[in-house]
C-alpha atoms as an extended CHARMM CRD file, in Angstrom:
* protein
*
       247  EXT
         1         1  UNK       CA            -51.7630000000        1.5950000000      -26.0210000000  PROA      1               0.0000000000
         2         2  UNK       CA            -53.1610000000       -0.0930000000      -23.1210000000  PROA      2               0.0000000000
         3         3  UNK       CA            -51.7180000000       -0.3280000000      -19.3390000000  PROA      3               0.0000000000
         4         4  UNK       CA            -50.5250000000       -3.8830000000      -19.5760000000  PROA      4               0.0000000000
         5         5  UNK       CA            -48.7620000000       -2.8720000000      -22.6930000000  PROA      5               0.0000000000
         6         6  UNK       CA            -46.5280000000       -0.1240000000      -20.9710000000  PROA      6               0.0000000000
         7         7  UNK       CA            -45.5230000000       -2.1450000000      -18.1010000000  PROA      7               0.0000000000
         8         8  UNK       CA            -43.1900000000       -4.1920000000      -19.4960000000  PROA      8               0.0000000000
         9         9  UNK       CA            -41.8110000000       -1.6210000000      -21.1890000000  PROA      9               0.0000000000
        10        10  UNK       CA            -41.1380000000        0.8070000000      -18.1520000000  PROA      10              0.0000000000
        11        11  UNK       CA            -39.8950000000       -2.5570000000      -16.1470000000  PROA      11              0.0000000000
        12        12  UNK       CA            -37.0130000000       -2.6530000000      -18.8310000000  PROA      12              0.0000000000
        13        13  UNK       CA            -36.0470000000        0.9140000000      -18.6910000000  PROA      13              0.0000000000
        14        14  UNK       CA            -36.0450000000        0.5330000000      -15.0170000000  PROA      14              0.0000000000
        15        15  UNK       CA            -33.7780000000       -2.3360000000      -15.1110000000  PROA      15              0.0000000000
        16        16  UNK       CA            -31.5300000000       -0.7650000000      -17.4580000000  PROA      16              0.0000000000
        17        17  UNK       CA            -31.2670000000        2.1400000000      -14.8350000000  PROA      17              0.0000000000
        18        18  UNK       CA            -30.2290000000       -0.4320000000      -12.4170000000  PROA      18              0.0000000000
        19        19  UNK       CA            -27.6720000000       -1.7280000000      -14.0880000000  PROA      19              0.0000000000
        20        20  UNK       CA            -26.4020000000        1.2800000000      -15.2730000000  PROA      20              0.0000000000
        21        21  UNK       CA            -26.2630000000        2.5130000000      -11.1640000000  PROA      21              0.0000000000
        22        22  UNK       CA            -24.3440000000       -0.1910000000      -10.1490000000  PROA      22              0.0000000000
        23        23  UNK       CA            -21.6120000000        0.0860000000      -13.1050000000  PROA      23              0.0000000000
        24        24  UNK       CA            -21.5160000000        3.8310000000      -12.1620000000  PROA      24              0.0000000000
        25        25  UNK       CA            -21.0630000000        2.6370000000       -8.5440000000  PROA      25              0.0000000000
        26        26  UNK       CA            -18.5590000000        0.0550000000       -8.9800000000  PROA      26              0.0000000000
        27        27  UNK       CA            -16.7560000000        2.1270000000      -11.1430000000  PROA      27              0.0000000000
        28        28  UNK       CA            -16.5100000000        4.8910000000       -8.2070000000  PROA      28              0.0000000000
        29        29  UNK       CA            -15.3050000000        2.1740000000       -5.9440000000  PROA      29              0.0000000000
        30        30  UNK       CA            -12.4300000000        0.9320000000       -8.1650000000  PROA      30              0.0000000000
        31        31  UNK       CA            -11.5210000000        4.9980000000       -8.8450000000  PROA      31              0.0000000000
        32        32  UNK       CA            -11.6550000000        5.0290000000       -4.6990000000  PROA      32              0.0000000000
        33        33  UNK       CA             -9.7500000000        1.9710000000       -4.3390000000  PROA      33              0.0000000000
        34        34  UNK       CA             -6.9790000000        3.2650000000       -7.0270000000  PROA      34              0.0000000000
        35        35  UNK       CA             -6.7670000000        6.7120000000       -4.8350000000  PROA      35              0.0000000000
        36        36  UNK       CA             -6.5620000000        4.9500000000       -1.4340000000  PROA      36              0.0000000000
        37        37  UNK       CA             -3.6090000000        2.7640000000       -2.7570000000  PROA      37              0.0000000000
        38        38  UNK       CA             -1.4970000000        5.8330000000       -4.2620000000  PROA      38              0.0000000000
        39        39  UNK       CA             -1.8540000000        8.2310000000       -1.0730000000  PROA      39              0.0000000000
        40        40  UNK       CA             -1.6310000000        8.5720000000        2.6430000000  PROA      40              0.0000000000
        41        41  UNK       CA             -4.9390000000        9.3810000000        4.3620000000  PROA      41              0.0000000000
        42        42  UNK       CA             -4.6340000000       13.3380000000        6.0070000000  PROA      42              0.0000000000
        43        43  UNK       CA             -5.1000000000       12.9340000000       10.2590000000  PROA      43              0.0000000000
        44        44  UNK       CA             -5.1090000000       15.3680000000       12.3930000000  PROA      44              0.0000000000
        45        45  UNK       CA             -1.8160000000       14.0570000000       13.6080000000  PROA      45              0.0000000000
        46        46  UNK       CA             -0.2420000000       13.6920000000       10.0460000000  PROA      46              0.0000000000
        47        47  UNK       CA             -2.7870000000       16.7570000000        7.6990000000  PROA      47              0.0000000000
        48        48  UNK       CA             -0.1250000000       16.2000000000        5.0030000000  PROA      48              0.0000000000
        49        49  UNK       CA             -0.9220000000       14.0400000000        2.4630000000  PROA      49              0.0000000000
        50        50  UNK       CA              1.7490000000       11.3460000000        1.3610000000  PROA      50              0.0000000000
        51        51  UNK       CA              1.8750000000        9.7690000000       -2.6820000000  PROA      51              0.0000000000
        52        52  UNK       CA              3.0200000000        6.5470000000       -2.8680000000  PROA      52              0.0000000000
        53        53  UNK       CA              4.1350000000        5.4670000000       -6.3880000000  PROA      53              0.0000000000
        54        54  UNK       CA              3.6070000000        1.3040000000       -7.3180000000  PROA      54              0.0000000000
        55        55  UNK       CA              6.7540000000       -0.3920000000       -8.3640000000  PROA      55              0.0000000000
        56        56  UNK       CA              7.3410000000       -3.7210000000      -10.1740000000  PROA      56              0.0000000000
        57        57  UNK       CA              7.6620000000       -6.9630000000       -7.7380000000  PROA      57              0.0000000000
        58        58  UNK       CA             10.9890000000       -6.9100000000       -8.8690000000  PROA      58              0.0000000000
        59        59  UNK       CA             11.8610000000       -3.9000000000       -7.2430000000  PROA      59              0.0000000000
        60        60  UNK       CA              9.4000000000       -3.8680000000       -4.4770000000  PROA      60              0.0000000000
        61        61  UNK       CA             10.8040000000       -4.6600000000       -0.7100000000  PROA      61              0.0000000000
        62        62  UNK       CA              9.2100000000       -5.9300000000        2.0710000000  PROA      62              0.0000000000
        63        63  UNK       CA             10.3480000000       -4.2070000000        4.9520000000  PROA      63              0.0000000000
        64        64  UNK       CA             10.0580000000       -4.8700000000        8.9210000000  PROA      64              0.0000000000
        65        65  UNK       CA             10.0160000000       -1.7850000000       11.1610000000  PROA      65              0.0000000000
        66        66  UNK       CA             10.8610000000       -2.8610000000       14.7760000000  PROA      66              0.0000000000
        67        67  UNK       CA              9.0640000000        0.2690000000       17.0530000000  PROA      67              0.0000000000
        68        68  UNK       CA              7.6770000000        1.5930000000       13.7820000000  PROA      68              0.0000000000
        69        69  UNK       CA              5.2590000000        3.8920000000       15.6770000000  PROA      69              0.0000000000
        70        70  UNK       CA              7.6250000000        5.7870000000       17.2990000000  PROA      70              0.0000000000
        71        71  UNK       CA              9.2210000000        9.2950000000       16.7090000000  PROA      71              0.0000000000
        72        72  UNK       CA             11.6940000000        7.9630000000       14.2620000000  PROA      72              0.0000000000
        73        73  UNK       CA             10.3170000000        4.8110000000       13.1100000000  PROA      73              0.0000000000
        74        74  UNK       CA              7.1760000000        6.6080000000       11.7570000000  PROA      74              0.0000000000
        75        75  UNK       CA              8.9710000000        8.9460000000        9.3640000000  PROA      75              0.0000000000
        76        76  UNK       CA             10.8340000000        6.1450000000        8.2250000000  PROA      76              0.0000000000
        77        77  UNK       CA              7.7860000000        4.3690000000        7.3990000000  PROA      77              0.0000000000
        78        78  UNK       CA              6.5940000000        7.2630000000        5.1810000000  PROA      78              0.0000000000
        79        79  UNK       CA              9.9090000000        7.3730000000        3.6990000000  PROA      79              0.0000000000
        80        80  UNK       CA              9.1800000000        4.1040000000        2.3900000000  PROA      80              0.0000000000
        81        81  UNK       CA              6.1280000000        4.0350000000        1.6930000000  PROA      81              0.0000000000
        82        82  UNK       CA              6.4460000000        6.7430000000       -0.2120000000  PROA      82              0.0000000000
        83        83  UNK       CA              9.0830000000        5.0080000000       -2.1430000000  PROA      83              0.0000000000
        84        84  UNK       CA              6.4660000000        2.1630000000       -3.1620000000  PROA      84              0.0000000000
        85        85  UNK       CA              7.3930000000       -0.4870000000       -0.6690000000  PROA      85              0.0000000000
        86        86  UNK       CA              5.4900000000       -3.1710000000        1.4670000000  PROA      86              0.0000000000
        87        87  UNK       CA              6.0140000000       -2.0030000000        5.3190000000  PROA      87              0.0000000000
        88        88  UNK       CA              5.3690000000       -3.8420000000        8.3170000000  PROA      88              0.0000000000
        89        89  UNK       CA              5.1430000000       -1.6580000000       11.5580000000  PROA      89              0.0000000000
        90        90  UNK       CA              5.9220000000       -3.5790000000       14.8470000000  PROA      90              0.0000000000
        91        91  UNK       CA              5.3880000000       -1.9500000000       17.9470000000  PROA      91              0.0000000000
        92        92  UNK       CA              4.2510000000       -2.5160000000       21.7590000000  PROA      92              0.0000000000
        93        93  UNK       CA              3.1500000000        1.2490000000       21.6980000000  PROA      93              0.0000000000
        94        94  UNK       CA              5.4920000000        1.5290000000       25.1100000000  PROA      94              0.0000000000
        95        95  UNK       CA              6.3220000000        5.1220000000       23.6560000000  PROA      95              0.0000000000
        96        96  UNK       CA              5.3820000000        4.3910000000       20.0050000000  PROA      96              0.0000000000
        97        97  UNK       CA              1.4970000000        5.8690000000       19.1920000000  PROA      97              0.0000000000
        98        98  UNK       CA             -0.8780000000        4.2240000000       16.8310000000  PROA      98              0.0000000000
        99        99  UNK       CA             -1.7080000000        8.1780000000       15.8120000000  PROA      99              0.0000000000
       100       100  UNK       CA              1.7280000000        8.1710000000       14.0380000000  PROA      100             0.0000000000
       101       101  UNK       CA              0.9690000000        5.6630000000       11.6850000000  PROA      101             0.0000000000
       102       102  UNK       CA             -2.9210000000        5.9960000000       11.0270000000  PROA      102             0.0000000000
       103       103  UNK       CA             -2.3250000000        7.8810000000        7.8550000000  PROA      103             0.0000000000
       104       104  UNK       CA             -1.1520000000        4.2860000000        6.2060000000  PROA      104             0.0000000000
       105       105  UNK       CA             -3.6690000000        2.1120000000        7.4960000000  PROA      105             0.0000000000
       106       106  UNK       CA             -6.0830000000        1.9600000000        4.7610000000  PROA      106             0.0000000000
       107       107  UNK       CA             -3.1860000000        1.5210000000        2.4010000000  PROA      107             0.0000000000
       108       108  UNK       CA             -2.3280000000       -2.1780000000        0.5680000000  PROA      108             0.0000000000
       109       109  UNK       CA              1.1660000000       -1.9130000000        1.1840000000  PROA      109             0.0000000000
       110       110  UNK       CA              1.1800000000       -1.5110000000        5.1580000000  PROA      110             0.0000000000
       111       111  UNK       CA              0.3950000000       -3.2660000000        7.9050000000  PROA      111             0.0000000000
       112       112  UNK       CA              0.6640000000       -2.8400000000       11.7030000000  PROA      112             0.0000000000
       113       113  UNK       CA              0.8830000000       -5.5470000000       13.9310000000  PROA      113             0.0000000000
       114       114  UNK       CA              1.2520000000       -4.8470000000       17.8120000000  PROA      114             0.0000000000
       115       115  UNK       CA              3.8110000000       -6.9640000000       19.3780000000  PROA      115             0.0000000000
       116       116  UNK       CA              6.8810000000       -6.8690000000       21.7980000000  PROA      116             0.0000000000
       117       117  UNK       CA             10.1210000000       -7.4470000000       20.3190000000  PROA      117             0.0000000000
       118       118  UNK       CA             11.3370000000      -10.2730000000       23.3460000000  PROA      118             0.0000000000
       119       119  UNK       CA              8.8260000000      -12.4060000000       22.0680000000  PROA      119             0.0000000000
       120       120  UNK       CA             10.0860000000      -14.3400000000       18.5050000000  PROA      120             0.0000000000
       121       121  UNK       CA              8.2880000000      -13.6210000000       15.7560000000  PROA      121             0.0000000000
       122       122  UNK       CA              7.8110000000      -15.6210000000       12.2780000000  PROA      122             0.0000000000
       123       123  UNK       CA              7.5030000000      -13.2990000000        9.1350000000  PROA      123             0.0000000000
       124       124  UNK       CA              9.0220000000      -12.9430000000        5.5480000000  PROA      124             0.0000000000
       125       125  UNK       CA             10.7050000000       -9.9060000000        4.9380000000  PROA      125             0.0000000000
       126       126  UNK       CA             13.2860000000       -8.9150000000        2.4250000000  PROA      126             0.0000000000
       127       127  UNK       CA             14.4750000000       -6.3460000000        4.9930000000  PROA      127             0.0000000000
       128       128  UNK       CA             14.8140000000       -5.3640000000        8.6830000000  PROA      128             0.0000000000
       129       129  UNK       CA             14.8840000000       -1.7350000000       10.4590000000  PROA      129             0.0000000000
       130       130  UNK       CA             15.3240000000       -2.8540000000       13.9400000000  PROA      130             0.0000000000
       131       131  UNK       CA             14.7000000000        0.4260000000       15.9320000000  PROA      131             0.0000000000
       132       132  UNK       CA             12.2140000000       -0.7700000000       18.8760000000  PROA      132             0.0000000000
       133       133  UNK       CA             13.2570000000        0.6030000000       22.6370000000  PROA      133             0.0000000000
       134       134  UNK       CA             12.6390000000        4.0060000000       24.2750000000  PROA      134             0.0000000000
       135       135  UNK       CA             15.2010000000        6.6250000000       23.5320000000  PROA      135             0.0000000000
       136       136  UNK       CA             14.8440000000        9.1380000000       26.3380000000  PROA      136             0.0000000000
       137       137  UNK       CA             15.7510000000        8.9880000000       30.0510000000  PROA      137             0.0000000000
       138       138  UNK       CA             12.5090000000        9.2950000000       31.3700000000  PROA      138             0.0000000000
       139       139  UNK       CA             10.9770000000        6.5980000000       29.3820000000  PROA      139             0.0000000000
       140       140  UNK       CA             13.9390000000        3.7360000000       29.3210000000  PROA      140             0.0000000000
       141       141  UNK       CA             14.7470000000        4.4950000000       33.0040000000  PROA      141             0.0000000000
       142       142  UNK       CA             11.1810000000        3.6250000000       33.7520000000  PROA      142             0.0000000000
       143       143  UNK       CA             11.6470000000       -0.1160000000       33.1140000000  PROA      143             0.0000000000
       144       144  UNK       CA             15.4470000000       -0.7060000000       33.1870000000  PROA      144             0.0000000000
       145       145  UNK       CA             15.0780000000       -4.5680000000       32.8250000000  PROA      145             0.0000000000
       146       146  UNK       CA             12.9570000000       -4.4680000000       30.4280000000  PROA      146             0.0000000000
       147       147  UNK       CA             15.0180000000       -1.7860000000       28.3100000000  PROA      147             0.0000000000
       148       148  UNK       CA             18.0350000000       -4.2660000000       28.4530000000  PROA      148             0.0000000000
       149       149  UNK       CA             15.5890000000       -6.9200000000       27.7960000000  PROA      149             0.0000000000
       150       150  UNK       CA             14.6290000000       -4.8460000000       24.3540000000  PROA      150             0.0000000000
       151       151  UNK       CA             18.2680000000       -4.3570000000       23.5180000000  PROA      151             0.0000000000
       152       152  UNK       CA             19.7840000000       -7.9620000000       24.0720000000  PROA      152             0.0000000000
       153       153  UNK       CA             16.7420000000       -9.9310000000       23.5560000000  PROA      153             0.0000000000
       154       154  UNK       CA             14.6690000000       -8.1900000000       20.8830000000  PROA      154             0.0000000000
       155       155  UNK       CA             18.0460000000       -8.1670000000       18.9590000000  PROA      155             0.0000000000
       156       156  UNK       CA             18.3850000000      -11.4250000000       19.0190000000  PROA      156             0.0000000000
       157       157  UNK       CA             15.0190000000      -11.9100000000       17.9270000000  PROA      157             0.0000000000
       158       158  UNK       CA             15.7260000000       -9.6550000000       15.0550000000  PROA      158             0.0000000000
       159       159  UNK       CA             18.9630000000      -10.9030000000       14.3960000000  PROA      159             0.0000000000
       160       160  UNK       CA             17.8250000000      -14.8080000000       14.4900000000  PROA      160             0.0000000000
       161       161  UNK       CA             14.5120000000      -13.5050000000       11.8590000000  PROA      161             0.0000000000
       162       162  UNK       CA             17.4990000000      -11.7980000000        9.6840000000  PROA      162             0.0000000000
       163       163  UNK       CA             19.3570000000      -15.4370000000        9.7860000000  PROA      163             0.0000000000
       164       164  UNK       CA             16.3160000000      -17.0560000000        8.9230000000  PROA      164             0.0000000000
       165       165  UNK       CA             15.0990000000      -15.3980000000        5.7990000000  PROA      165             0.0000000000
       166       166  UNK       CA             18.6010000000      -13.7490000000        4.9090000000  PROA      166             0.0000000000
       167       167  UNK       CA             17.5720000000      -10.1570000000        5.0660000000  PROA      167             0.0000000000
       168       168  UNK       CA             19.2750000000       -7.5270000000        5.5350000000  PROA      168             0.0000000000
       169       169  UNK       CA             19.2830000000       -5.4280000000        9.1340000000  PROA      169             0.0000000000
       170       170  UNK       CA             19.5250000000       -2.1980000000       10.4290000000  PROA      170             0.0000000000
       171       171  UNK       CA             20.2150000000       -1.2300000000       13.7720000000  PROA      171             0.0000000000
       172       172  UNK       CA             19.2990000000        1.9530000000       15.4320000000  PROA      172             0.0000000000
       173       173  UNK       CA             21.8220000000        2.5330000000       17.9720000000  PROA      173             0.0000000000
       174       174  UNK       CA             23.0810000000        5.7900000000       19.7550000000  PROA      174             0.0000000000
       175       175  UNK       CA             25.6170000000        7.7470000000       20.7670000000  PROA      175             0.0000000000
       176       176  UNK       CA             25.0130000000        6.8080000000       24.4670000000  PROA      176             0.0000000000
       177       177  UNK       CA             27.2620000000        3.9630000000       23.7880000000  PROA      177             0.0000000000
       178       178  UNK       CA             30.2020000000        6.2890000000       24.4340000000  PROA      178             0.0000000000
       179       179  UNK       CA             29.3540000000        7.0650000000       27.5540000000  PROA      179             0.0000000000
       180       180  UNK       CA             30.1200000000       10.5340000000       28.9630000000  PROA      180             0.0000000000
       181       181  UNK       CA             33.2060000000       10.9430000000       26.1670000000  PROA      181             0.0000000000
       182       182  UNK       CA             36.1210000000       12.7430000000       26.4720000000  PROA      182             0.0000000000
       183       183  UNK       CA             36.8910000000       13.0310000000       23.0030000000  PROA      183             0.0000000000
       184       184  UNK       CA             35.2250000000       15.5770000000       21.3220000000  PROA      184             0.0000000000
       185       185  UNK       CA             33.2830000000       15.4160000000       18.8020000000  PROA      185             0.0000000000
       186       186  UNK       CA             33.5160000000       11.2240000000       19.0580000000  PROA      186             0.0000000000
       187       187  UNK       CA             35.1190000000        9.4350000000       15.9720000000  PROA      187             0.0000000000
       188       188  UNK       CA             33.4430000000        5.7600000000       15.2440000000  PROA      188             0.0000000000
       189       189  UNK       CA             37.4180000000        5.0400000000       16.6380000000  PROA      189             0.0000000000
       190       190  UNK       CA             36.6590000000        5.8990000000       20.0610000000  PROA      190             0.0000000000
       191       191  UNK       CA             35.6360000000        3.2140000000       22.8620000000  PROA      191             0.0000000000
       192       192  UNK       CA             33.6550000000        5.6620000000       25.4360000000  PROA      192             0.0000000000
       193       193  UNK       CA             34.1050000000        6.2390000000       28.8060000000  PROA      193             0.0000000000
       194       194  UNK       CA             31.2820000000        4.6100000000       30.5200000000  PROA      194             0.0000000000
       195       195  UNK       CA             29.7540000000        3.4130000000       33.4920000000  PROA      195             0.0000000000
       196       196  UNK       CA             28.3340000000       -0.4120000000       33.6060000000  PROA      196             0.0000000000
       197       197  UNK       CA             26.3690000000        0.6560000000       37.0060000000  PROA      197             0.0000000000
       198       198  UNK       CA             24.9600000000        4.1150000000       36.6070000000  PROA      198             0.0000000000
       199       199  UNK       CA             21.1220000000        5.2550000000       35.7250000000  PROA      199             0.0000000000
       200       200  UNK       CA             22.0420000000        5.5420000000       32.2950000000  PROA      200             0.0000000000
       201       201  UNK       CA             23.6140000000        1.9340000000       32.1650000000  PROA      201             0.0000000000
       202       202  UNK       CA             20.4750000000        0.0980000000       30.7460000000  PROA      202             0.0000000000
       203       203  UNK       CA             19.9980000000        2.0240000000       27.8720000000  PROA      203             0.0000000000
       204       204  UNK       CA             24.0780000000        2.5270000000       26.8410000000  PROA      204             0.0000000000
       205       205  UNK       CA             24.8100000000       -0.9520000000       27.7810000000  PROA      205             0.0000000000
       206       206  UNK       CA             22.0280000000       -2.6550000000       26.3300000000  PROA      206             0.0000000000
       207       207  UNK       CA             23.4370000000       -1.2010000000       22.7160000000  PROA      207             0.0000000000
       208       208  UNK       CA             26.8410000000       -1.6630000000       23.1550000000  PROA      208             0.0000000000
       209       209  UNK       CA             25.8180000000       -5.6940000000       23.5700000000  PROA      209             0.0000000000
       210       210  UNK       CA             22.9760000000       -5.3520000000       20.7970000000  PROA      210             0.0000000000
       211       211  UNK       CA             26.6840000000       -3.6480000000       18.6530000000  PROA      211             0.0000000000
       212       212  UNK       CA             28.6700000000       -7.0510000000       19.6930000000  PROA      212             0.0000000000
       213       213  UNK       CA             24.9590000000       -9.2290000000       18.5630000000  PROA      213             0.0000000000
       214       214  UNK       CA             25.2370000000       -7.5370000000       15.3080000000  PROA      214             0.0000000000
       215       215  UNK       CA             29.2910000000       -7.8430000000       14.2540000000  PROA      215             0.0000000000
       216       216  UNK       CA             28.7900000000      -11.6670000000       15.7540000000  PROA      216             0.0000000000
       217       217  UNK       CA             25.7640000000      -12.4750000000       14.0340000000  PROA      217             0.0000000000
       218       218  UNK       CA             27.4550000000      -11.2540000000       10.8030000000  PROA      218             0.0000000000
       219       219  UNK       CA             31.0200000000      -12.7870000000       11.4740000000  PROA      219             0.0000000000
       220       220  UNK       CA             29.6350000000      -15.9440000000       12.3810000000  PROA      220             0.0000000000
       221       221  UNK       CA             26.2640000000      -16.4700000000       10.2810000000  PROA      221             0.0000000000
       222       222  UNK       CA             27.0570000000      -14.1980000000        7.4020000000  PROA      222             0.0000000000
       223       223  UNK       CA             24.1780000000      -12.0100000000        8.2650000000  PROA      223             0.0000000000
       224       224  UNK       CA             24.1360000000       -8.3270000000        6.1050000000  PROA      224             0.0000000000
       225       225  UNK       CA             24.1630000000       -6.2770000000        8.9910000000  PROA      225             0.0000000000
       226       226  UNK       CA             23.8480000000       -1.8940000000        8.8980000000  PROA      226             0.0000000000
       227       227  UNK       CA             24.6320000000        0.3720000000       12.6190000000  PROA      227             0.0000000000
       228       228  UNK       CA             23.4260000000        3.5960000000       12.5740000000  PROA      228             0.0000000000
       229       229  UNK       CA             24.4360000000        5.4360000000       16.0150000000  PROA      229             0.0000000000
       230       230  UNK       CA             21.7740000000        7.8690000000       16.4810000000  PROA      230             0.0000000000
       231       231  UNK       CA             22.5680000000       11.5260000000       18.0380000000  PROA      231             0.0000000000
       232       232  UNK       CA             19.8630000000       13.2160000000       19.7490000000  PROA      232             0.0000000000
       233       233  UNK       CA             17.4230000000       14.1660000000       17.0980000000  PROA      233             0.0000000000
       234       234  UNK       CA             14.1280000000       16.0580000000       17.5980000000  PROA      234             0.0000000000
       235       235  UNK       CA             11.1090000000       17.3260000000       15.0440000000  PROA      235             0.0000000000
       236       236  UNK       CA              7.3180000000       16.6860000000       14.6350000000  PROA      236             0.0000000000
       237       237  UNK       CA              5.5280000000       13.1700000000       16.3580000000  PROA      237             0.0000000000
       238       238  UNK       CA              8.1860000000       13.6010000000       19.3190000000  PROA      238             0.0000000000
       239       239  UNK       CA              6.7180000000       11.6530000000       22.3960000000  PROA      239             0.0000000000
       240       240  UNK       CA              5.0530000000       14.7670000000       24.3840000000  PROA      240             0.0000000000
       241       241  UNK       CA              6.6420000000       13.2040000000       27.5000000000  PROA      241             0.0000000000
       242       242  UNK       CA             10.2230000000       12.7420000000       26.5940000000  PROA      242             0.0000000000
       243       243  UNK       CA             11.8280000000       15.1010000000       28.4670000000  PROA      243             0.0000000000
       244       244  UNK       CA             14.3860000000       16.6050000000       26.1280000000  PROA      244             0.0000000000
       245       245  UNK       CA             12.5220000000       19.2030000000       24.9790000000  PROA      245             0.0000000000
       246       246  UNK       CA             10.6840000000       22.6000000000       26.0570000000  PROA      246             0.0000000000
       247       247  UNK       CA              7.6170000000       22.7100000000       24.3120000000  PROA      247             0.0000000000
């Protein structure tokens, strides 16, 4: 058989190959793809990795996590994740740290969009985890406008997107709004004993009003509201500046 004859022969095999190569290689990408959208990515920060399971639209929540790249806000965006949901992180990164959330960036479900909670925002959530402002002395004491301004104002930000798309809220408030008690351990009952002028005063008294925003918003607008007074609480992804602990 001559040259010329072979040619078009070996041009066909060799475009079979090709097409063979990129079927392999698509195929690789979708299998990549598939993994990517079932797990967290491991990080230095967060070497654990996290499975996410996929759940009908039906049962699938979009959820809004004010100061989502924080200490606690983080772990409650892998708790949900985990659980299959959409999550969108909101933070200023004031305290919060991108490197608490970059295991979930390359996932479908999350997204992270850096933004201060005075401002208004537009979005369409079926739910709303409203934990944004600095927890420790160090860090809300810094800035004690702008601490009350997260309280009062972000709130009603919050509150006013909750109104809007009738979701559901949570607020993250904190046992500072009892002041220095004198009751022992304190009883959702008790008022506080507090002090509207001392160092503290930004933080406490910025939750007791974003409290009132909440019961108001609800009595008056028929908002589903949630208030979870935090204790102190301490673990892994703590700001290394906070100042409650020894490390």
């Amino acid at each position: 058989m001559s040259d010329s004859a072979k040619r078009p022969a070996a041009a066909a095999t060799n475009g079979h190959d090709d097409q063979e190569t990129k079927r392999a290689r698509l195929a690789q990408i979708v299998q990549d793809q598939q993994l990517l959208a079932s797990q967290s990515i491991p990080t230095p920060h967060t070497p654990k990795v996290i499975q996410t399971v996929r759940l009908p639209d039906a049962l699938r929540k979009k959820i809004l996590i004010t100061g989502g790249a924080g200490f606690v806000g983080s772990h409650l965006t892998d708790r949900l994740m985990s659980e299959g949901h959409e999550v969108v992180v909101l933070d200023n990164f004031f305290t919060g740290r991108k490197a608490n959330v970059e295991h979930w960036l390359h996932h479908p479900n999350f997204s992270l969009i850096r933004h201060d909670v005075i401002q208004p925002i537009l979005l369409e959530v079926d739910q709303i985890y409203h934990l944004a402002c600095p927890a420790s002395p160090p860090h809300y004491q810094y800035n004690p406008v702008k601490t009350i301004k997260t309280s009062t104002m972000g709130t009603i930000n919050m509150l006013g997107l909750a109104k809007r798309v009738k979701a559901r809220i949570l607020l993250a408030s904190t046992s500072e709004i009892y002041g220095d008690p004198e009751v022992h351990p304190q009883p959702e009952t008790y008022w506080g004993n507090v002090n509207t002028l001392g160092p503290r005063s930004c933080y406490d008294e910025g939750k007791r009003v974003a409290e009132t925003m909440m019961y108001a918003y609800k009595n008056q607008n028929d908002v589903s509201i949630r208030i979870a007074r935090i204790f102190n609480t301490f673990g892994p992804r703590m700001h290394p500046n906070d100042g409650r602990v020894v490390r």
